[in-house]
C-alpha positions in Angstrom: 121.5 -40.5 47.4 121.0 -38.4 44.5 121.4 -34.5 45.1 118.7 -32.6 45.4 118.4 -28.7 44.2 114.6 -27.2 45.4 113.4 -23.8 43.5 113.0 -21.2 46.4 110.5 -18.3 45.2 111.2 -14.9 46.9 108.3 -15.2 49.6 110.3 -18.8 50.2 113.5 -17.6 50.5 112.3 -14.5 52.9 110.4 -17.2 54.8 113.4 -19.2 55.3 115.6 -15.6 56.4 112.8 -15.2 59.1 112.7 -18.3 60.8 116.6 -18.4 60.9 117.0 -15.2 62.3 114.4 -15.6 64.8 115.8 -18.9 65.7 112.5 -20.5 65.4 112.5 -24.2 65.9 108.5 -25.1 66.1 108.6 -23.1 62.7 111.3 -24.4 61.0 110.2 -27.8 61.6 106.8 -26.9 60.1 108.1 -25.5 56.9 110.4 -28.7 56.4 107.4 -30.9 56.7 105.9 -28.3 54.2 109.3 -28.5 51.6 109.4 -32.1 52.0 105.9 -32.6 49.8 108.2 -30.4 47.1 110.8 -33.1 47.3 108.7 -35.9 46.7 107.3 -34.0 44.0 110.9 -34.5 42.1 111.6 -38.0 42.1 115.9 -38.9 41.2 116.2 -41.0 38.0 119.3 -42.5 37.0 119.0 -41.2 33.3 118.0 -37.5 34.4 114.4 -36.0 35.0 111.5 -37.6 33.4 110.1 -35.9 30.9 106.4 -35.4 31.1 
């Protein structure tokens, strides 16, 4: 599987700090099911990114 890199923005990145240091499952799990529509948003090609 190709890897993967996802742009955080600030308020992202501060999100992700919070629910790791509350320990947070339910929310964790809620902002993966969230990231995961930004993944599918950048499909792997073998040749590189396709150029829109």
């Amino acid at each position: 599987m190709a890897e993967v890199k996802i742009p955080l923005s600030d308020q992202e990145q501060l999100k992700v700090e919070a629910i790791v240091i509350d320990k947070d499952k339910d929310e964790a799990l809620r902002y993966l099911a969230d990231l995961l529509d930004k993944i599918k948003g950048h499909p792997g090609h073998a040749c590189g990114p396709k150029v829109v």
